[in-house]
C-alpha positions as CSV (number, residue, x, y, z in Angstrom):
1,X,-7.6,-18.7,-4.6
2,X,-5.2,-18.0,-2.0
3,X,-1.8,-18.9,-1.4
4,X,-1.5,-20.0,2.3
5,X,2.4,-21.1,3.9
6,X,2.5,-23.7,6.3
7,X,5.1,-26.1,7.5
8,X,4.8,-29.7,6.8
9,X,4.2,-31.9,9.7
10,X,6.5,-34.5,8.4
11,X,10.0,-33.0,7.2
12,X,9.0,-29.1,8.5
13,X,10.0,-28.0,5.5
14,X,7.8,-24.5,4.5
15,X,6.0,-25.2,1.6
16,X,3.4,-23.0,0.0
17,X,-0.3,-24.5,-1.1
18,X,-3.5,-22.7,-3.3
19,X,-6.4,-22.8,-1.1
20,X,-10.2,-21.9,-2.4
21,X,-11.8,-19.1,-0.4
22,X,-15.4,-20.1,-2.4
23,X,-16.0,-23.1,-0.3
24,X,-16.4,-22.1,3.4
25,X,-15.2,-25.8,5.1
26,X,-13.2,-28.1,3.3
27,X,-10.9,-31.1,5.0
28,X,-8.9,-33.4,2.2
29,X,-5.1,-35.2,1.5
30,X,-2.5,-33.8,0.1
31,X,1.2,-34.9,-0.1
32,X,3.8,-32.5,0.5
33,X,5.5,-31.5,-2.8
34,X,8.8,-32.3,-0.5
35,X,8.8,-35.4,1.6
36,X,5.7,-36.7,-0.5
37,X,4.4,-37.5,2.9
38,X,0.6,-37.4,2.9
39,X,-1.2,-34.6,4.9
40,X,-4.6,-33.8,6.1
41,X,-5.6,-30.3,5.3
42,X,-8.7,-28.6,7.5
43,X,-9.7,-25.3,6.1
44,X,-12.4,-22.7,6.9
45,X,-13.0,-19.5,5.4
46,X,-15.9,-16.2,6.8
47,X,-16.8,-14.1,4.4
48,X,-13.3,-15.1,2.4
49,X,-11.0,-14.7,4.9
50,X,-9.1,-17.6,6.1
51,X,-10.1,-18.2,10.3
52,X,-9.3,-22.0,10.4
53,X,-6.1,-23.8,8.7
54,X,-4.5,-27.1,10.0
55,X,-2.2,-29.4,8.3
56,X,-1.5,-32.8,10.3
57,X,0.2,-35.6,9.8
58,X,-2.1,-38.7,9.0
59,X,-1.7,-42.5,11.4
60,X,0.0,-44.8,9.5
């Protein structure tokens, strides 16, 4: 696990998030421990080093 800072695409507040290096692709929700807002998370990781990380905000 890997902690990975980002900035929230709904309140940009900084908040901090674990990420798993074992699974090369992932994309899931999760709400921001601040606004509660819910974001889309796109990760990718080579050889366990993070080369992809987006956090968008999700159509409502």
């Amino acid at each position: 696990m890997i902690e990975h800072y980002f900035t929230c695409p709904y309140c940009w507040e900084n908040i901090s998030m674990l990420l798993d290096a074992s699974v090369n692709k992932q994309t899931y929700i999760e709400d921001c421990e601040v606004c509660c807002n819910p974001i889309q998370i796109i990760t990718q990781f080579i050889d366990s080093e993070l080369t992809v990380f987006q956090a968008n905000s999700i159509e409502q």
